[in-house]
ZATOR-557214 format. One record per residue (C-alpha): residue number from 1; residue in three letters; x, y negated, z negated. Coordinates in nm, 4 decimals, always signed. Each point is the difference from the previous one (the first is absolute). Layout:
     k     r         px         py         pz
   NUM   ALA          X          Y          Z
...
***
This chain:
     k     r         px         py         pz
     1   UNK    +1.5940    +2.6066    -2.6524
     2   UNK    +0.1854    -0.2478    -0.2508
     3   UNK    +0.2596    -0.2213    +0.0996
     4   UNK    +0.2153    +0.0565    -0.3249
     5   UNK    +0.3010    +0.1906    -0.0042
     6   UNK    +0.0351    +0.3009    -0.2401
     7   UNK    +0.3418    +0.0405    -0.1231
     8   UNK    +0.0872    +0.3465    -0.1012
     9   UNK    +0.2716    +0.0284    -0.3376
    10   UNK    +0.2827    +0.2254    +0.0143
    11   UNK    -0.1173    +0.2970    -0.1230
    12   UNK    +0.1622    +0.0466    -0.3998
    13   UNK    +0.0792    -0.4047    -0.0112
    14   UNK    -0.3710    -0.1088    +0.0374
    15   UNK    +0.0395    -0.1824    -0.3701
    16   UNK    +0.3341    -0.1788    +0.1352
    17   UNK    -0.0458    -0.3480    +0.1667
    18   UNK    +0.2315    +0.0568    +0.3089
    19   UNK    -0.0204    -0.2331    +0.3119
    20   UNK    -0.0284    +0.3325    +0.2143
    21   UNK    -0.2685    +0.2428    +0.0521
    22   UNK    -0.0278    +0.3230    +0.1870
    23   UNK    -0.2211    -0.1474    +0.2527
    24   UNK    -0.2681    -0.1774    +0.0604
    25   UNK    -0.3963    +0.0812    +0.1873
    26   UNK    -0.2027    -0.2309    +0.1375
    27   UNK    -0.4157    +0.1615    +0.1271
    28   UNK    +0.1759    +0.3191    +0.1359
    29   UNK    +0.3117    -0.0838    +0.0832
    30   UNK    +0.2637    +0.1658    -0.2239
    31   UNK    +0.3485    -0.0689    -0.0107
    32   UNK    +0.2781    +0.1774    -0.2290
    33   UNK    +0.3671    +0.0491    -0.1196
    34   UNK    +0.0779    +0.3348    -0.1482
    35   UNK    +0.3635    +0.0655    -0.1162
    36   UNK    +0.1123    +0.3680    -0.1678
    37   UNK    -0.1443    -0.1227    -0.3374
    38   UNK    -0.0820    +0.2976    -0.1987
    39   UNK    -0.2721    +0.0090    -0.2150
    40   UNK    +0.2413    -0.0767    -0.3108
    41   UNK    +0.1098    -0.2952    +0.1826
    42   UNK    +0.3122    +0.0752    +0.0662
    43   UNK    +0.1236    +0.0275    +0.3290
    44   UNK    +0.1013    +0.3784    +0.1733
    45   UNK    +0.3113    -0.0906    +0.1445
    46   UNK    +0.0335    +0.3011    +0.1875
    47   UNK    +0.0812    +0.0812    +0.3784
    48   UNK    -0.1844    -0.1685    +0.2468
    49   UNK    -0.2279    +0.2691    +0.0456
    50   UNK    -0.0775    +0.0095    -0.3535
    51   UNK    -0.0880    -0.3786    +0.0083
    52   UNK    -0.1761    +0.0325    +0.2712
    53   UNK    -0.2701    +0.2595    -0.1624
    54   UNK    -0.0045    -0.2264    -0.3076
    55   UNK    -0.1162    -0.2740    +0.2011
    56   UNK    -0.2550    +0.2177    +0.1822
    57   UNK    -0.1323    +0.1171    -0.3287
    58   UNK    -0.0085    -0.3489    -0.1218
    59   UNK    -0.1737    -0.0641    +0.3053
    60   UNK    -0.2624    +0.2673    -0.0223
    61   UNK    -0.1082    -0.0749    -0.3677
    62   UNK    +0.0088    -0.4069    -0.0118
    63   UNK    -0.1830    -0.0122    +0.3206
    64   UNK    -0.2983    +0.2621    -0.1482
    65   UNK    +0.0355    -0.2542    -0.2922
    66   UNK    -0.0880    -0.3295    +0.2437
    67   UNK    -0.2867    +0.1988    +0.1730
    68   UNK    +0.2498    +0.1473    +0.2980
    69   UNK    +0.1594    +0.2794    +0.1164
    70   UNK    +0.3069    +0.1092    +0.1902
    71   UNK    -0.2277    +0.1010    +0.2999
    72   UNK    -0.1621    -0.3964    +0.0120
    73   UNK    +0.3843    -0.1358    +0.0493
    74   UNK    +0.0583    -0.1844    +0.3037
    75   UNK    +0.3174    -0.0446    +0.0450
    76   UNK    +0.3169    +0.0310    -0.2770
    77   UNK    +0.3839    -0.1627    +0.0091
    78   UNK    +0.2683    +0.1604    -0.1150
    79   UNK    +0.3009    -0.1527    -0.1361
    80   UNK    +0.2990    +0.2438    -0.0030
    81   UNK    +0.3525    -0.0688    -0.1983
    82   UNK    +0.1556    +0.1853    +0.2524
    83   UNK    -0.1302    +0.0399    +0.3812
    84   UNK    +0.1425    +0.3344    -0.0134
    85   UNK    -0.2685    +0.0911    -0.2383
    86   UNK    -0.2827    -0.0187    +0.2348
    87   UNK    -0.0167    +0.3280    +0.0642
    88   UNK    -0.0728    +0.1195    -0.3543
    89   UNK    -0.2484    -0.2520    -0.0595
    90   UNK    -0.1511    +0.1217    +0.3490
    91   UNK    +0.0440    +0.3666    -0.1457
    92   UNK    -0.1973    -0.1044    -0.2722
    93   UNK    -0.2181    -0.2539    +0.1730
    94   UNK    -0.1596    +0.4041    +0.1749
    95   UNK    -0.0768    +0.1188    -0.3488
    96   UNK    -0.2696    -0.3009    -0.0328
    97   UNK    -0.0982    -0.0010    +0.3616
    98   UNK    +0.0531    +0.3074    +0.1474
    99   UNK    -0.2205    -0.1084    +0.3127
   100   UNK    -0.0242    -0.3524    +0.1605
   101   UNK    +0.0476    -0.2071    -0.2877
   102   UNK    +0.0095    -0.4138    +0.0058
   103   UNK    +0.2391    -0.1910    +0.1601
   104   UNK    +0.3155    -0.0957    -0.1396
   105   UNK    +0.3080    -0.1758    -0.0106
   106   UNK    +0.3321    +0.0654    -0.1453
   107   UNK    +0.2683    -0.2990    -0.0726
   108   UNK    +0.3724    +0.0670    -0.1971
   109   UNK    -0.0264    -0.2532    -0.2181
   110   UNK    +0.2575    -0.0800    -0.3339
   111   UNK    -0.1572    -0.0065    -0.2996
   112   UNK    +0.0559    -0.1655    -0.3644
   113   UNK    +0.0242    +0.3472    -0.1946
   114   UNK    +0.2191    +0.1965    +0.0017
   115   UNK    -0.0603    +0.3772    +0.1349
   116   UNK    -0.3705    -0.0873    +0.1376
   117   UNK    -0.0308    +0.1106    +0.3665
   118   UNK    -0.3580    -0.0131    +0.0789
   119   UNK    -0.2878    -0.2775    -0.0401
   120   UNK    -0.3166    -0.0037    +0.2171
   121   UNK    -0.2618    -0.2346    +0.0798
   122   UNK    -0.3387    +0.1332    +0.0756
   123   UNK    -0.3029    -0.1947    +0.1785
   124   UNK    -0.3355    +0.2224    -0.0613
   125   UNK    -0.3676    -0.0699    -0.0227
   126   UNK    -0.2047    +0.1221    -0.2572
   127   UNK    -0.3845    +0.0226    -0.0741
***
């Protein structure tokens, strides 16, 4: 196991030098951000439950990418605009994991852009 971090780019911004990254691994420890980028890069600015499967989506192909999977996830947070949106993203949350699925936790947070409503943090192993 190495003791370096791996930071993972933003997927569509890789050639950009930005002080951020998607997240970060470390042996098989995986951590990551997912927001309802769409694979244009532009954001879907949808309803809630719309976000919420953008994110998901997001989830399932960048973690595939970093040697993951949406079954290896741990535990996810999920930041909400709006508290009353929780159950949509839950809703949603039954598409991906229509059994027991990881743990989670859902915060209403206020966020710098305008009509986003749902960002998610994910800790997963991979290998």
């Amino acid at each position: 196991m190495t003791n370096s971090v791996e930071w993972l780019p933003i997927p569509g911004k890789e050639h950009l030098d930005l002080p951020l990254s998607m997240g970060a691994a470390h042996g098989s420890l995986l951590v990551m951000t997912q927001i309802p980028q769409q694979e244009d890069g532009t954001l879907n600015l949808g309803s809630a439950e719309e976000q919420t499967r953008q994110v998901m989506r997001n989830f399932q192909v960048e973690l595939e990418k970093a040697g993951s999977s949406l079954s290896q996830v741990l535990t996810i947070t999920i930041y909400v605009a709006d508290v009353a949106d929780a159950p949509a993203v839950a809703k949603v949350w039954g598409e991906f994991y229509p059994g027991r699925g990881p743990g989670r936790a859902t915060l209403g947070v206020a966020f710098p852009t305008p009509g986003l409503k749902v960002e998610m943090t994910a800790f997963a192993i991979r290998g």
